[in-house]
N, CA, C and O atoms as CSV, one atom per row, in Angstrom:
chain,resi,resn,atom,element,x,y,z
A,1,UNK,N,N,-11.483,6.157,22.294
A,1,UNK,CA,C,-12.102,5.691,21.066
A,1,UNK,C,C,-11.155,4.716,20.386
A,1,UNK,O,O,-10.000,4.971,20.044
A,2,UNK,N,N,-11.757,3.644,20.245
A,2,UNK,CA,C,-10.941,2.282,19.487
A,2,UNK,C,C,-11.269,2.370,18.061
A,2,UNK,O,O,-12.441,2.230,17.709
A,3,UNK,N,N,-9.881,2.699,16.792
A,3,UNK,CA,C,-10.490,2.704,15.487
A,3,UNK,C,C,-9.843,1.474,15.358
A,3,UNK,O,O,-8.751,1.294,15.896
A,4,UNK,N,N,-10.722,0.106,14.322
A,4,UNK,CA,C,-9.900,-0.502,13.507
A,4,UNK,C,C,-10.260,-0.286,12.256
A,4,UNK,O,O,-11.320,0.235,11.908
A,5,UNK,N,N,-9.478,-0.640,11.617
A,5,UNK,CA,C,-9.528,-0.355,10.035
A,5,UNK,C,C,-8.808,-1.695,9.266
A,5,UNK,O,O,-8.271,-2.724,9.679
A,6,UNK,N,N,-9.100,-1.097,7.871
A,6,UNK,CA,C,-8.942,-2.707,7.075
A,6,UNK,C,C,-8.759,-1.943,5.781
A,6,UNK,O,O,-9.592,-1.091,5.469
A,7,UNK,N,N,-7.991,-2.133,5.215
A,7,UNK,CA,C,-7.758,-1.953,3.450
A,7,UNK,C,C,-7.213,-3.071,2.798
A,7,UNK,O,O,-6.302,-3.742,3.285
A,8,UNK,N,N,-7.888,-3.355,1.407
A,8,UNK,CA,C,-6.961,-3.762,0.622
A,8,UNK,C,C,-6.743,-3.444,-0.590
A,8,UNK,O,O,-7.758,-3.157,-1.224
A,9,UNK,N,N,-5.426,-3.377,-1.329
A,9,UNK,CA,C,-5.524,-2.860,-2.204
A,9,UNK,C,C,-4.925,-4.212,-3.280
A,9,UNK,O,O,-4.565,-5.328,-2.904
A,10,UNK,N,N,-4.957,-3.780,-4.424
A,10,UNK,CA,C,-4.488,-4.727,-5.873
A,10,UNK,C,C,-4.170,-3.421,-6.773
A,10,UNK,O,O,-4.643,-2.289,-6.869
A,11,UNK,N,N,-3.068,-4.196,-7.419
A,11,UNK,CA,C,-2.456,-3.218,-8.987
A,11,UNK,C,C,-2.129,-4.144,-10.074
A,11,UNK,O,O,-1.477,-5.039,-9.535
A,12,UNK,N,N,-2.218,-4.340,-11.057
A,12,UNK,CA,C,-0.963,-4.404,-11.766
A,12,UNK,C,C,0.213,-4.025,-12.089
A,12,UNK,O,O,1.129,-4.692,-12.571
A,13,UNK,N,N,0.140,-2.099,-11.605
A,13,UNK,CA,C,1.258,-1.733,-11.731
A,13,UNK,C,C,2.489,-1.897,-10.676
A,13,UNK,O,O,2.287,-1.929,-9.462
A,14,UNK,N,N,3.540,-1.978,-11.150
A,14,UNK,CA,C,4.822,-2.159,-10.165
A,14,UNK,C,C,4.528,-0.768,-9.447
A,14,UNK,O,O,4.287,0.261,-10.079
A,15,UNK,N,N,4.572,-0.845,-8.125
A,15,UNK,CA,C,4.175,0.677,-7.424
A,15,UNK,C,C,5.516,1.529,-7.395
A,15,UNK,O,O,5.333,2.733,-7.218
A,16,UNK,N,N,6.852,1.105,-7.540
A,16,UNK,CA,C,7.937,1.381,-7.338
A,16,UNK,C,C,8.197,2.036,-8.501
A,16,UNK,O,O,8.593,3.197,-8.392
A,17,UNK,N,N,8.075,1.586,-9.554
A,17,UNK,CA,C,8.077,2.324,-10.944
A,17,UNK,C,C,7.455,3.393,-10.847
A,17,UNK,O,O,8.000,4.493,-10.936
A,18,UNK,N,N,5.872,3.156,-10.596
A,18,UNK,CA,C,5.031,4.576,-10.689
A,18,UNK,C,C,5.451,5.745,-10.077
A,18,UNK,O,O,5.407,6.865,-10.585
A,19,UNK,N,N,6.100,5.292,-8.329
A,19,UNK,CA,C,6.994,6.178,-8.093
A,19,UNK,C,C,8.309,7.309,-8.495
A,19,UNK,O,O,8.630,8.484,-8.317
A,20,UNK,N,N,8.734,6.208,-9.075
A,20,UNK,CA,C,10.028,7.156,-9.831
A,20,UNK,C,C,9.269,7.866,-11.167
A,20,UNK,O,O,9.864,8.770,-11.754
A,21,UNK,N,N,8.453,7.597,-11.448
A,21,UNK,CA,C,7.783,8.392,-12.912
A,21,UNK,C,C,6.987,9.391,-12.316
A,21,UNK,O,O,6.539,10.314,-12.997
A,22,UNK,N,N,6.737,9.280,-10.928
A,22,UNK,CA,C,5.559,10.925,-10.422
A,22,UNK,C,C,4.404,10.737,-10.258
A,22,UNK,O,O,3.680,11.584,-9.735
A,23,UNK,N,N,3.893,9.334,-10.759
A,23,UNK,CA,C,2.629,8.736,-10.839
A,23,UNK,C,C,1.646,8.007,-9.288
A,23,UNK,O,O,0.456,7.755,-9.095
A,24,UNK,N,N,2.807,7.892,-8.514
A,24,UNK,CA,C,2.461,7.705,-7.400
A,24,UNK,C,C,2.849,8.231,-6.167
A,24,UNK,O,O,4.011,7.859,-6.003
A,25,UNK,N,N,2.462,8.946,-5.148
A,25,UNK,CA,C,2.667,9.317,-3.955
A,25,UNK,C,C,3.878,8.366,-3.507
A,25,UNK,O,O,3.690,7.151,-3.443
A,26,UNK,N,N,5.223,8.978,-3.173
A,26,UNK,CA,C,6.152,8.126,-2.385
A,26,UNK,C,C,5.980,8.173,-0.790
A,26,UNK,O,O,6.527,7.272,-0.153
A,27,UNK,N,N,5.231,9.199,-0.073
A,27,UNK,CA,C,5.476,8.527,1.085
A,27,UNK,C,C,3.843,7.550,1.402
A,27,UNK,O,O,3.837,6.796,2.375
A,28,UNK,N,N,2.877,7.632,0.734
A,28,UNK,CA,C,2.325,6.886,0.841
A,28,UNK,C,C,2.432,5.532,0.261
A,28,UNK,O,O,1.506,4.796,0.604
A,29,UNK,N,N,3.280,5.020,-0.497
A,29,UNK,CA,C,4.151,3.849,-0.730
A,29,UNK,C,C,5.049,3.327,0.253
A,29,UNK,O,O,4.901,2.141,0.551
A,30,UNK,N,N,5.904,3.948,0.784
A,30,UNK,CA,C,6.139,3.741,2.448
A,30,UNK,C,C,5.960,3.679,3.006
A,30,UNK,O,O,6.667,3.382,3.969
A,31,UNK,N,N,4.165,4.019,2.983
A,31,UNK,CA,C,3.004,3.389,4.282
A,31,UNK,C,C,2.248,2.195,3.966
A,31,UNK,O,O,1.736,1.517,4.857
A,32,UNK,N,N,2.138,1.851,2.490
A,32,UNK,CA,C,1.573,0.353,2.562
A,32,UNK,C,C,2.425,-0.743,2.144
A,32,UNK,O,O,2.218,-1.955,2.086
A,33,UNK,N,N,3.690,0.155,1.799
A,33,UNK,CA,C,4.683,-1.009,1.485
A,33,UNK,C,C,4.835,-2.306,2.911
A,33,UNK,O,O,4.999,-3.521,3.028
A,34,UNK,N,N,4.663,-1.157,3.734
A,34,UNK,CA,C,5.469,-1.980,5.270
A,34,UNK,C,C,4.612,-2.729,6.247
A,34,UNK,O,O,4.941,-3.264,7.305
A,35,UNK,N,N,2.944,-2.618,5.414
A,35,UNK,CA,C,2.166,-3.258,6.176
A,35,UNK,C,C,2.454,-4.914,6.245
A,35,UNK,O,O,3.318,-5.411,5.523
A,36,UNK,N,N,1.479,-5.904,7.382
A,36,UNK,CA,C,1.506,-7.134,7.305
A,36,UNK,C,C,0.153,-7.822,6.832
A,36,UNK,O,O,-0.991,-7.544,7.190
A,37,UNK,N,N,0.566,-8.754,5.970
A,37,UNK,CA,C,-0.551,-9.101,5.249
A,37,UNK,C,C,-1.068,-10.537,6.338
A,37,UNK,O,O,-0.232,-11.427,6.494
A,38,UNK,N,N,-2.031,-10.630,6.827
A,38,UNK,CA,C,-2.468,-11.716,7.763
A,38,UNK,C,C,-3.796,-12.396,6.637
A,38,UNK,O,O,-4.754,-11.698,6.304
A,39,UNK,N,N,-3.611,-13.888,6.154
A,39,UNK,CA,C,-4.425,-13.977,5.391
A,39,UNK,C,C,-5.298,-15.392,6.138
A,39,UNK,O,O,-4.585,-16.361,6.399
A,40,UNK,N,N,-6.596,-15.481,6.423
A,40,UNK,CA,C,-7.528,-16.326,6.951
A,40,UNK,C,C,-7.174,-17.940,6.066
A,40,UNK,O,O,-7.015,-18.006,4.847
A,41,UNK,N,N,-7.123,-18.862,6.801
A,41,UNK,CA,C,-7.036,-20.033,6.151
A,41,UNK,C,C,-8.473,-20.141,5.510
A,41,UNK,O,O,-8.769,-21.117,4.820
């Protein structure tokens, strides 16, 4: 079984901040931090 998948996300907030305040999941910040953004001309 072949999955592809696609997300995107937008914030205003600095995600790194939210982190250190509790507000955001850190290891899931370490999973979209490290993605590659491929953007269509």
């Amino acid at each position: 079984m072949k999955l592809d998948e696609r997300s995107l996300t937008a914030t205003q907030s600095i995600l790194i901040d939210e982190v250190k305040a509790g507000n955001f999941r850190e290891d899931f910040y370490y999973r979209i931090i490290g993605l590659p953004i491929e953007l269509l001309p």
